[in-house]
C-alpha positions as CSV (number, residue, x, y, z in Angstrom):
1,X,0.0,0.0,0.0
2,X,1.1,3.7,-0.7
3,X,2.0,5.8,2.2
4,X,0.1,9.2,1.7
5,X,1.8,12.0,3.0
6,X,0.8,16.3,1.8
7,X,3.7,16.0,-0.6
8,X,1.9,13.5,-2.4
9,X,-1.6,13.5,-1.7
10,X,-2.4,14.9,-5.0
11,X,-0.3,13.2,-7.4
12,X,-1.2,9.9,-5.7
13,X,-5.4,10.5,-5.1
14,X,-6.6,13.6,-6.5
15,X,-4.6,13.1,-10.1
16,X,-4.5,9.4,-9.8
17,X,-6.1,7.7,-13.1
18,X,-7.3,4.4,-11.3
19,X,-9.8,4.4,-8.3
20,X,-8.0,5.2,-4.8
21,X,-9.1,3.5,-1.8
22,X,-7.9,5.7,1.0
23,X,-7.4,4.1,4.7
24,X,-7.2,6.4,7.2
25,X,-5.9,5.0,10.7
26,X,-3.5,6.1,13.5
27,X,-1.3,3.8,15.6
28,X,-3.2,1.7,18.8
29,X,-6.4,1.4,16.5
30,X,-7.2,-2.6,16.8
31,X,-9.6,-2.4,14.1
32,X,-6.9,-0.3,12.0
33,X,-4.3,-3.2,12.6
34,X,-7.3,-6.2,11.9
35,X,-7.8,-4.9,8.8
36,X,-4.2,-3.9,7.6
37,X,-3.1,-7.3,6.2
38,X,-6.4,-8.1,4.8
39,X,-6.1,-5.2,2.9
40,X,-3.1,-5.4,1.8
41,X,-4.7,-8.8,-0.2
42,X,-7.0,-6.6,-1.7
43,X,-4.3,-4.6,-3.1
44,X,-2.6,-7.8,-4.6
45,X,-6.1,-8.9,-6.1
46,X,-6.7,-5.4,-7.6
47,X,-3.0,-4.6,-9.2
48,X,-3.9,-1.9,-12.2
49,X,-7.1,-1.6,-11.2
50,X,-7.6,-0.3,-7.8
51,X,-4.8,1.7,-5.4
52,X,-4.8,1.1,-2.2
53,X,-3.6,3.8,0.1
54,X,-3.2,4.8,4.0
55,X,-2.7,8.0,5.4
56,X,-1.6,8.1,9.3
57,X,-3.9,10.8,10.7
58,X,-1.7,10.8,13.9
59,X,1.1,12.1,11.8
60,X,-0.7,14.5,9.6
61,X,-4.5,15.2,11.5
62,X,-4.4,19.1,10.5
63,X,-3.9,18.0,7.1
64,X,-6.5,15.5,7.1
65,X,-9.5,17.8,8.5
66,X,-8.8,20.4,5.8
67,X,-8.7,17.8,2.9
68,X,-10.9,15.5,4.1
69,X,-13.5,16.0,6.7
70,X,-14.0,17.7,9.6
71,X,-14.2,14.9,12.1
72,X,-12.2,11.6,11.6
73,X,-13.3,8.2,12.7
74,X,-10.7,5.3,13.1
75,X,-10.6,3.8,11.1
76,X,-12.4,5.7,7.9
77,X,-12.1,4.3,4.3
78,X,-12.3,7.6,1.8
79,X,-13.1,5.5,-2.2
80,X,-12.3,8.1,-4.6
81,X,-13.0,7.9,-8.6
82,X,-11.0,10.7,-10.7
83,X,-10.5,12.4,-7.8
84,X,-13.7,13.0,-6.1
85,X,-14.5,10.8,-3.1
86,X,-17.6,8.6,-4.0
87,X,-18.4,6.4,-0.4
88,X,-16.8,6.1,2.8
89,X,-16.8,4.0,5.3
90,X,-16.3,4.3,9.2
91,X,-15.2,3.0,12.5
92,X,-17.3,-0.7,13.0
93,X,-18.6,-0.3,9.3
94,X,-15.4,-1.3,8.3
95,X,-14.8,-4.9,7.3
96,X,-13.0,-7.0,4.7
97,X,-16.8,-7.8,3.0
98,X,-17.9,-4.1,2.9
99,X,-14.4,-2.8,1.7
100,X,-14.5,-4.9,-1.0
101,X,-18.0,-4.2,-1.9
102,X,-17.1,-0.5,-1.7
103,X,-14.5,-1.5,-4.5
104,X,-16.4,-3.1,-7.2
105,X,-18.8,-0.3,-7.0
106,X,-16.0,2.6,-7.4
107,X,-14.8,0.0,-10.6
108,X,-18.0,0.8,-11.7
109,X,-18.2,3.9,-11.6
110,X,-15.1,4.9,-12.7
111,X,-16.2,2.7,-16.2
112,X,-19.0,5.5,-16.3
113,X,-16.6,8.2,-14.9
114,X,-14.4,7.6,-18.2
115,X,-18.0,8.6,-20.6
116,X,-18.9,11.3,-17.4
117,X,-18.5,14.5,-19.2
118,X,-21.8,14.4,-20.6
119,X,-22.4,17.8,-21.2
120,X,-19.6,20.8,-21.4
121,X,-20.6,24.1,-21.5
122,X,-19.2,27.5,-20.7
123,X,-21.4,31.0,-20.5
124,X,-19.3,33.6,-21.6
125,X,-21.0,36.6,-20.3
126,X,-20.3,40.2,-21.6
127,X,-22.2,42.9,-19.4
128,X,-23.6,45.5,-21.3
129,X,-23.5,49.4,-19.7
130,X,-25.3,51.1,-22.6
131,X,-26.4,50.6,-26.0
132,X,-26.3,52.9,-28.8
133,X,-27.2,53.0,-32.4
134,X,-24.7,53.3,-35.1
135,X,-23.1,52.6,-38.3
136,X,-21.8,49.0,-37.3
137,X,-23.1,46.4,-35.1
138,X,-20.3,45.9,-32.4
139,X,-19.5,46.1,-28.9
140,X,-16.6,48.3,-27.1
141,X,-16.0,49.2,-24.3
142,X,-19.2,48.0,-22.9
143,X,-21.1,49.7,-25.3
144,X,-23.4,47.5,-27.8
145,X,-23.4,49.7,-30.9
146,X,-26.5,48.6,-33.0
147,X,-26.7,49.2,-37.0
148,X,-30.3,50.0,-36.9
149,X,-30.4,50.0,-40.7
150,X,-29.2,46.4,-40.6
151,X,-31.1,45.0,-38.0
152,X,-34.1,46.5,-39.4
153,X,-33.1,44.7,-43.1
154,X,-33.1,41.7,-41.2
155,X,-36.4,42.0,-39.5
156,X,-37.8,43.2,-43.2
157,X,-37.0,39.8,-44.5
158,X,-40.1,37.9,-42.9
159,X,-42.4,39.2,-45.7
160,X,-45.4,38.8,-42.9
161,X,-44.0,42.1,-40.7
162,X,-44.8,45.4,-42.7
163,X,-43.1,47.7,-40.4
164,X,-40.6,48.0,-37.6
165,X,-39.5,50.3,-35.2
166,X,-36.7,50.4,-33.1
167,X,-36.6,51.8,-29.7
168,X,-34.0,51.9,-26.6
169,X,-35.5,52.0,-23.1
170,X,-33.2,52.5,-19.9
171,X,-33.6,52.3,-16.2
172,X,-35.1,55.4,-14.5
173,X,-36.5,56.6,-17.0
174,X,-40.3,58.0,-17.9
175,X,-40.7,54.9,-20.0
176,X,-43.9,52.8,-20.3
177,X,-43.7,49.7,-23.1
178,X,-46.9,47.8,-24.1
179,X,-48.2,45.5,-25.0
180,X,-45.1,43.3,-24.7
181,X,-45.3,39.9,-26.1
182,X,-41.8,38.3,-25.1
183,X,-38.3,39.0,-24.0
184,X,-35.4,37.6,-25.1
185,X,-31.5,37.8,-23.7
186,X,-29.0,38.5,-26.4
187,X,-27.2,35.1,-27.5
188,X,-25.4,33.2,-29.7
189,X,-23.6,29.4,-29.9
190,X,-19.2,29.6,-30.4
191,X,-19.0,26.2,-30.9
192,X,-20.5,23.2,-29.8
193,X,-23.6,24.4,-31.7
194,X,-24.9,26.2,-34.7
195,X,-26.8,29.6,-33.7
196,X,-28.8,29.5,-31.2
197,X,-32.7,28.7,-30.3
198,X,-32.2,25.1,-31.5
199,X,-35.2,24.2,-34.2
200,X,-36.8,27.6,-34.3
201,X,-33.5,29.8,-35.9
202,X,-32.9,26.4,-38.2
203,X,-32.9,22.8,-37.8
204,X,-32.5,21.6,-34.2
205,X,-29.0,21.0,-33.1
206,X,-27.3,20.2,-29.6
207,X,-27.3,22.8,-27.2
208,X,-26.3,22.4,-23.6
209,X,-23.0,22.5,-24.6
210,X,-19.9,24.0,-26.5
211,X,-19.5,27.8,-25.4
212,X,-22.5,30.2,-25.5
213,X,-22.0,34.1,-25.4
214,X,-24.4,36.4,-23.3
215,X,-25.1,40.0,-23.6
216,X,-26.2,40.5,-19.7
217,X,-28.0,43.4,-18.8
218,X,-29.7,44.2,-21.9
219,X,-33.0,42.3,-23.2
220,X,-34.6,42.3,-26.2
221,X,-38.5,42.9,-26.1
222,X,-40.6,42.6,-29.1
223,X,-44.0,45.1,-29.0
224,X,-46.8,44.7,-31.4
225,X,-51.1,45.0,-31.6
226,X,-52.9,42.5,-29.4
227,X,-54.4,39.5,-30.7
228,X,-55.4,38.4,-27.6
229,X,-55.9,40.0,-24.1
230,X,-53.0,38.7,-21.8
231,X,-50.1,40.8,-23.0
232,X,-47.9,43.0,-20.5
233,X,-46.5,45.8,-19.2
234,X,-42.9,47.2,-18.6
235,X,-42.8,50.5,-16.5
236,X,-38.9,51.7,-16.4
237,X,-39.3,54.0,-13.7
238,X,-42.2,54.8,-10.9
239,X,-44.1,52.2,-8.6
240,X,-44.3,50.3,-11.7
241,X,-40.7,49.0,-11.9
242,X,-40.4,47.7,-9.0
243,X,-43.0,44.5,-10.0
244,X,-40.5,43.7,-12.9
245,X,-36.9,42.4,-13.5
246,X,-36.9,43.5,-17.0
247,X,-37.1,47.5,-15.5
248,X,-33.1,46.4,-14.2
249,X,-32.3,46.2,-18.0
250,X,-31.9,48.2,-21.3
251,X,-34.0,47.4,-22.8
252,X,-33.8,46.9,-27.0
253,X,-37.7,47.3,-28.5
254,X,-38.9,46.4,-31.4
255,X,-42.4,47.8,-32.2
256,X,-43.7,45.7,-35.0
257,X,-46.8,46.3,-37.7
258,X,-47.8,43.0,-39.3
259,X,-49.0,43.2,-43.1
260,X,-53.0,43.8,-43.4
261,X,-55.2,40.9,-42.4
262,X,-52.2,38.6,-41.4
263,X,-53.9,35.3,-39.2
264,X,-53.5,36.1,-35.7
265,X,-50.9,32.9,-35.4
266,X,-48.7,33.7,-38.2
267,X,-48.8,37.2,-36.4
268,X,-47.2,36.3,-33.2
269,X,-44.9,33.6,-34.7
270,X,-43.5,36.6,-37.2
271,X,-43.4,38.9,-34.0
272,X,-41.4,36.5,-31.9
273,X,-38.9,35.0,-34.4
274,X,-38.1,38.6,-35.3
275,X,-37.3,38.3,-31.6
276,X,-35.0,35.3,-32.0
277,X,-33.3,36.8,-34.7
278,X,-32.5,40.1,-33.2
279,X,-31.6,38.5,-30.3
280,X,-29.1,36.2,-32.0
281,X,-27.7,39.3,-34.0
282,X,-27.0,41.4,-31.4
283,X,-25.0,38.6,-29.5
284,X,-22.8,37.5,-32.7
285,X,-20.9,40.9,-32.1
286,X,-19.4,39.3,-28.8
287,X,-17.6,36.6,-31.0
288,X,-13.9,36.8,-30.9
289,X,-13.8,39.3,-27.9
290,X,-12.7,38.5,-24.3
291,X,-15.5,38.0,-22.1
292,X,-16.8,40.0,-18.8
293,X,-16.9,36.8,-16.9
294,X,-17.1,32.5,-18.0
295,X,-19.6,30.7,-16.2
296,X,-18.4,26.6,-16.8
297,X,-21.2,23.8,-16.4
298,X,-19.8,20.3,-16.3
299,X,-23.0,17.5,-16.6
300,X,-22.1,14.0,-15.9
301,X,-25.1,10.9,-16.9
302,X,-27.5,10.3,-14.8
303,X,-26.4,6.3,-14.2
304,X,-23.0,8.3,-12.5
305,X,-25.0,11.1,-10.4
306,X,-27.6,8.7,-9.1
307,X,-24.8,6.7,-7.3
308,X,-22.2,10.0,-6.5
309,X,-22.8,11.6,-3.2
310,X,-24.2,9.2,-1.4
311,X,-25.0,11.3,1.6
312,X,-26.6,13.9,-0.6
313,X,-30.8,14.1,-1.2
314,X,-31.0,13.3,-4.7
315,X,-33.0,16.1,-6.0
316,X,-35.2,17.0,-9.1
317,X,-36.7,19.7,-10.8
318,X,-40.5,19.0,-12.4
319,X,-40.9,22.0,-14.9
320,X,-44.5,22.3,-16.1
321,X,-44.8,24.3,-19.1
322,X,-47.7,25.4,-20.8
323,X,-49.7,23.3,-23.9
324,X,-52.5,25.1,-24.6
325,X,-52.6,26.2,-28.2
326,X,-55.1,29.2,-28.6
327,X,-51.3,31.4,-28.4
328,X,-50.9,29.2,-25.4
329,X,-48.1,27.4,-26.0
330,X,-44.4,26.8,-25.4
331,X,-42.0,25.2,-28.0
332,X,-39.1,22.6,-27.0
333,X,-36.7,22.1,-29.7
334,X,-38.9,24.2,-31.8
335,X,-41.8,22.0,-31.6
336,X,-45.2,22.7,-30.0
337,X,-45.3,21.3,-26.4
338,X,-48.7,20.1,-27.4
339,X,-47.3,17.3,-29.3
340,X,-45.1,15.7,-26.7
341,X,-45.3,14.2,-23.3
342,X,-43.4,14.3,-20.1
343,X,-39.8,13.6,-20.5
344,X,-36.7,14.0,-19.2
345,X,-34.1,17.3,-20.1
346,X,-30.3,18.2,-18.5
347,X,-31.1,20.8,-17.2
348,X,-28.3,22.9,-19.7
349,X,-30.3,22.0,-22.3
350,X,-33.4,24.6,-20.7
351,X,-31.1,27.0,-20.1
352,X,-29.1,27.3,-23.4
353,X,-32.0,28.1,-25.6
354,X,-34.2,24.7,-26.0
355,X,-37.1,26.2,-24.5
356,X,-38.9,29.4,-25.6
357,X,-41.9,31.1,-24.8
358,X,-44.8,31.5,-27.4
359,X,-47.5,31.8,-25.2
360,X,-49.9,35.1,-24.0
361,X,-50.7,34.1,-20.9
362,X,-51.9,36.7,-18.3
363,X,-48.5,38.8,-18.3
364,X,-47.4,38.6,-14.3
365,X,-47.1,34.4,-14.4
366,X,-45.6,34.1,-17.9
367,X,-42.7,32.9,-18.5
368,X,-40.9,34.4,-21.3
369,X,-38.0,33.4,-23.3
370,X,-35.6,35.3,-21.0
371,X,-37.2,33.1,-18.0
372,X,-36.6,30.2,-19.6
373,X,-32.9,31.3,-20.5
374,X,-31.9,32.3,-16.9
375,X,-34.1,30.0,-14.8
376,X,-33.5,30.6,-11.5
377,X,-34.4,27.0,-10.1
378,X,-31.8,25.4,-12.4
379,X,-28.9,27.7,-11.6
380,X,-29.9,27.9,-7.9
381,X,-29.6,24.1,-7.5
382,X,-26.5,23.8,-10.0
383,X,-24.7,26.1,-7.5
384,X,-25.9,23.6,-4.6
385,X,-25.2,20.3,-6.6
386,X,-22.5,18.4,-4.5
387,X,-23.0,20.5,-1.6
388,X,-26.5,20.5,-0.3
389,X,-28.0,18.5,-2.9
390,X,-27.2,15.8,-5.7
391,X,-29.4,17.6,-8.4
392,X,-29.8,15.0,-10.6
393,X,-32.1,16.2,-13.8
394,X,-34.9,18.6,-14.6
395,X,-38.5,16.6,-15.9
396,X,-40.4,18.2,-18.6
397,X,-44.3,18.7,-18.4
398,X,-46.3,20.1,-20.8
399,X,-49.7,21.3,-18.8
400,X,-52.7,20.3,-21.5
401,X,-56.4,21.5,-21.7
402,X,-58.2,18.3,-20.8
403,X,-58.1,16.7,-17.8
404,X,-57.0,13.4,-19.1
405,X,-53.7,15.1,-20.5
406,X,-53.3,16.2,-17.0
407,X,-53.6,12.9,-15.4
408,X,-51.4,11.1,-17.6
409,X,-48.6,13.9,-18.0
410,X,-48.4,14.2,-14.1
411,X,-48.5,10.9,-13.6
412,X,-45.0,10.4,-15.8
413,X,-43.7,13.1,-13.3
414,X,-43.9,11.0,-10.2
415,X,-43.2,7.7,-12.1
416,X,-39.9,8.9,-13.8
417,X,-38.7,10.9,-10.3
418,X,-39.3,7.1,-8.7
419,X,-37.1,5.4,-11.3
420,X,-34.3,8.0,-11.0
421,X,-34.1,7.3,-6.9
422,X,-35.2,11.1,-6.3
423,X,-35.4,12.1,-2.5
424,X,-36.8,15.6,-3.2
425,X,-38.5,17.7,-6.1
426,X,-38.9,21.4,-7.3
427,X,-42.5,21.3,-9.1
428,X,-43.2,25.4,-11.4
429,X,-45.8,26.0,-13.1
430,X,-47.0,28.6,-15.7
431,X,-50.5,30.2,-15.9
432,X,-53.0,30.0,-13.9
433,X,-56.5,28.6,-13.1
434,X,-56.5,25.1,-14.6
435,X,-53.0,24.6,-15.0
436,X,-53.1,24.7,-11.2
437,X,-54.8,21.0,-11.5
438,X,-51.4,20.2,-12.9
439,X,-49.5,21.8,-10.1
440,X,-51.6,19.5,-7.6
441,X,-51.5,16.4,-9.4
442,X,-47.7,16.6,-9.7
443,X,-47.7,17.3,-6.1
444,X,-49.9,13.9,-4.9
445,X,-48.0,12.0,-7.7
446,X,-44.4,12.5,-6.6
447,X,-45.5,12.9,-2.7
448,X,-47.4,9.6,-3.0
449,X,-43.8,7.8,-4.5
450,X,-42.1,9.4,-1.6
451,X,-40.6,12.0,-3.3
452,X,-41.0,15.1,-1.0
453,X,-41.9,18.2,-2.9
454,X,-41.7,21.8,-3.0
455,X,-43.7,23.7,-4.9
456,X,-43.5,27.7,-6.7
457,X,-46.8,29.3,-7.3
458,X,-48.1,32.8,-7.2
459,X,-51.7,33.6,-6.3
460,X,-54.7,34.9,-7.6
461,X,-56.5,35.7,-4.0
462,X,-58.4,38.6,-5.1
463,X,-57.6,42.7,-4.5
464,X,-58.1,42.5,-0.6
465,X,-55.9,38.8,-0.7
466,X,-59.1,37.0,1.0
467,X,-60.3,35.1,-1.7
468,X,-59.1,31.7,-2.3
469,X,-55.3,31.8,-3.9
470,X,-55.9,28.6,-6.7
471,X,-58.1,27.0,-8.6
472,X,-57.2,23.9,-7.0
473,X,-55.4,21.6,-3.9
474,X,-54.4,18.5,-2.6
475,X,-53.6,17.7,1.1
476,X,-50.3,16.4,-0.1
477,X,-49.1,19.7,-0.9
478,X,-47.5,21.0,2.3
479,X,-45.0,23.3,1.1
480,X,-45.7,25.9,-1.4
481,X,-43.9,29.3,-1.9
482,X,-45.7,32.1,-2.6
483,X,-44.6,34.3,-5.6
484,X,-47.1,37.0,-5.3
485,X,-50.8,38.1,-5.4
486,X,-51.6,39.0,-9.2
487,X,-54.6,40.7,-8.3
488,X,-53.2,43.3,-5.8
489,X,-54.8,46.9,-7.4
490,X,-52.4,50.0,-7.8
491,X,-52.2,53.2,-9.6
492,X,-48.9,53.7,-11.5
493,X,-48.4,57.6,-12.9
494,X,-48.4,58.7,-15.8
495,X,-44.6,58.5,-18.3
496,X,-43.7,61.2,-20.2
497,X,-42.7,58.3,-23.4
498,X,-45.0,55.1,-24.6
499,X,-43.5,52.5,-26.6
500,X,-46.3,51.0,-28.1
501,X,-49.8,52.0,-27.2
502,X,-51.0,53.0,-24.3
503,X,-54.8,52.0,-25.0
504,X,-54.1,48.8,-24.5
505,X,-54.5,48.8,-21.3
506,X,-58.0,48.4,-21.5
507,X,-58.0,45.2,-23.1
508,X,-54.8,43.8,-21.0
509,X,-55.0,41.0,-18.4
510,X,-55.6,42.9,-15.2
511,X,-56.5,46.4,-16.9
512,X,-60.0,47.2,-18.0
513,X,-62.0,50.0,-20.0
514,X,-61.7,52.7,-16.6
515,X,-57.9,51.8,-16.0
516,X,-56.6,54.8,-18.5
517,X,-57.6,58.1,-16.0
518,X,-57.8,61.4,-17.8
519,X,-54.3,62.0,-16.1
520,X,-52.7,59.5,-18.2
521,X,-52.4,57.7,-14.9
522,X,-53.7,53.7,-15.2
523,X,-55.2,52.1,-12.4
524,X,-54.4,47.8,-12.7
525,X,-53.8,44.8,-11.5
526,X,-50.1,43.5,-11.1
527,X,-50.8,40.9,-13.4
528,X,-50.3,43.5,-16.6
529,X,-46.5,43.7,-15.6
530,X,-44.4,41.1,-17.4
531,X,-42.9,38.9,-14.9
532,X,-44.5,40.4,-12.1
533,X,-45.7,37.2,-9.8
534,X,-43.2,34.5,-12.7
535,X,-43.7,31.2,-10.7
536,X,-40.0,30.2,-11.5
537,X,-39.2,32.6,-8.6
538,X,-38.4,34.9,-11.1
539,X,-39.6,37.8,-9.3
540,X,-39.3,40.6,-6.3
541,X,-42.6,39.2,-4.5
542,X,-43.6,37.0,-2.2
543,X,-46.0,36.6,0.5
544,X,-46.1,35.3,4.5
545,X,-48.8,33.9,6.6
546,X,-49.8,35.7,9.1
């Protein structure tokens, strides 16, 4: 066996290319001095396969508490594959039968561990301070230059938009846009990928992967005549921004006019593809330049996570998204949710342009394509992953119209968390009323295979907050974060700029025919501001019982 000192400790276990078994003793330990010689035929029986190591804590304990754990047991058994310790074992656990068990399951895994970089990707982020227009598309110092003559070209080429009309709207300012039908971040594929919004910009193509540039701080937001009443709101300034992250951001509008008599769906698909495009544009002009800040996601299969950190919950994240049709829809891969069922998707794959919005829901719960890109869930438990949690993968949901969809969708939720060993879910929804049936069913379904399950949900609990929040319940659901009361009235002031129309309002989710006042003043719900209550978590609200 290998004597492990701090001079060798990471040529010997961290860099070694075969799995380490790591025996941690100290002199006058009997069960230390049973076990040594047995060992040692373990080594013999694993030559080239398995290294077996020991590390005298009584020589080196200051060492050991900062490399290894806190608290040592005699003796402790550290099985380590590329590295990373995978199981332990301690004081009376260990024996000659469970050692070598230990072993054949680190072989294992280090078989997967050689296939475990599943998905590679790096955000390269470039934080935007202002935008300007100019002769050439480009970024400096910070400053995204936009060649509005281009861009507007571009837009021009989907014969279905008859006009457009670019806009730039900043924080703090006396700036109201409506209706607004999506928002989009700024991206684009390096490598590893060809554009970006895999199967809508294209043919679909992996994403998840390869390096994707940002533009943070800026969003794009496309603006155009209602075709149906649950567009939004984005105040820049006043009481207004405070119910919205997109007031945080520049803001890059495009006010569209759709040829005469244009079908209300080939409407909004124009509207938000010249979205996508813009959106993709803009980022290309980060390609070749250094970035603000890298962001690098490493995803390993499934079959590895559900066996690494053993003391960790095994968590999940059940994303229902909505399925609608009637402009109530989200696309995956470019293709209608309607047409698939509950699956499985790395959660990389959500965040790096495989899901996007094409829905008009009521404005407050949607989640638009910027939602989608920056989920909060996902990157929340990424950062926990091999800390607090094991976060193993995020399940796909579309929420249909009939009840019968419902049932069987939700019932793939709980049946796919039990196969994958899950200890613990994260269950979103989007919209509201029926698609809180969903919510519920997902809830009984993953609670009733043991799964315990939190869930993210804003409210609909009238303007005084008494009535009842959703449309529907289950006793099973027992933790439930509030994002907000959609129906909570105010009065936001009048702005001295409109991008879009302000009459709107009337027809808006949340406004009505008396919300304009002669003032210029409007008098809504919060659910007319984009983002407002976003049950992703995506929002500055919340609520408390009291």
């Amino acid at each position: 066996m290998i004597v492990i000192t701090p001079d060798n400790f990471n040529k010997e276990v961290l860099e070694s290319k075969v799995p380490v078994v790591l025996d941690c003793w100290r002199p006058g330990c009997h069960i230390c001095e049973e076990l040594e010689p047995q060992v040692e035929e373990l080594n013999k029986e694993y030559a080239g396969k398995v290294k077996f190591a020991k590390l005298n804590v009584s020589d080196y304990r200051a060492f050991a508490l900062a490399n290894l754990e806190k608290k040592v047991m005699f003796p402790t058994y550290y099985f380590f594959v590329k590295g990373e310790i995978i199981d332990k074992l301690y004081g009376t656990e260990c024996s000659l039968s469970t050692i070598k068990a230990k072993v054949k399951k680190v072989l294992e895994l280090s078989e997967v561990k050689e296939v475990s970089k599943f998905l590679d990707l790096k955000f390269n982020y470039f934080y935007i301070k202002e935008v300007k227009f100019g002769s050439k598309t480009e970024i400096k110092d910070g400053v995204l230059f936009i060649n509005s003559e281009e861009l507007t070209s571009k837009i021009l080429e989907d014969p279905r938009i008859k006009t457009v009309v670019l806009d730039i709207a900043y924080p703090g300012e006396s700036v109201r846009i409506m209706p607004v039908k999506d928002v989009v971040e700024p991206r684009t594929k390096v490598n590893g990928g060809k554009g970006y919004f895999s199967g809508v910009l294209g043919e679909p193509q992996p994403v998840g992967e390869g390096i994707t540039n940002a533009l943070k701080g800026v969003g794009v937001v496309t603006v155009g005549k209602m075709v149906a009443f649950q567009e939004g709101i984005i105040d820049m300034s006043g009481p207004g921004a405070q119910y919205s992250i997109f007031s945080r951001n520049i803001n890059i509008c495009l006010v569209i006019e759709p040829v005469e008599k244009l079908e209300r769906y080939a409407h909004e698909e124009a509207l938000r593809l010249a979205g996508f495009k813009t959106a993709n544009y803009l980022a290309e002009a980060s390609v070749n330049l250094e970035p603000c800040e890298v962001k690098h996601y490493v995803r390993e299969p499934m079959v590895y996570l559900s066996q690494k950190y053993p003391d960790l919950p095994k968590v999940g994240y059940a994303k229902l998204i909505l399925a609608q049709g009637l402009l109530h829809d989200t696309y995956v891969y470019g293709l209608d949710a309607k047409k698939m069922i509950t699956t499985v998707m790395e959660p990389m794959e959500a965040v790096d342009g495989a899901i996007v919005s094409g829905n008009c829901v009521s404005a407050c719960d949607k989640s638009t394509t910027y939602h989608h890109q920056n989920d909060p869930v996902i990157f929340e438990l990424l950062e926990k992953h091999g800390k607090e949690v094991n976060f193993i993968t995020t399940i796909l949901a579309p929420e249909g119209v009939t009840l019968e969809i419902k049932k069987r969708s939700t019932y793939m939720v709980g049946k796919i968390a039990k196969s994958l060993g899950l200890d613990g879910a994260v269950v979103t929804q989007e919209g509201f009323g029926n698609p809180d049936t969903d919510l519920m069913l997902a809830c009984r379904n993953l609670e009733r295979n043991g799964i315990k399950t939190v869930l993210i949900t804003d409210e609909y609990a009238g303007r005084d907050g008494s009535s009842q929040s959703l449309a529907d319940a289950t006793p099973e659901a027992t933790a439930v974060v509030s994002s907000g009361n959609a129906n909570e009235l105010i009065t936001i002031p009048p702005m001295k700029k409109i991008i879009g129309n302000k009459e709107t309002v009337k027809v808006i989710a949340g406004g009505s025919d008396d919300s304009l006042n002669p003032d210029g003043s409007m008098t809504v719900e919060l659910q007319v501001f984009v983002g407002a209550t976003n049950q992703l978590g995506f929002t500055y609200l919340s609520a408390k019982t009291i």
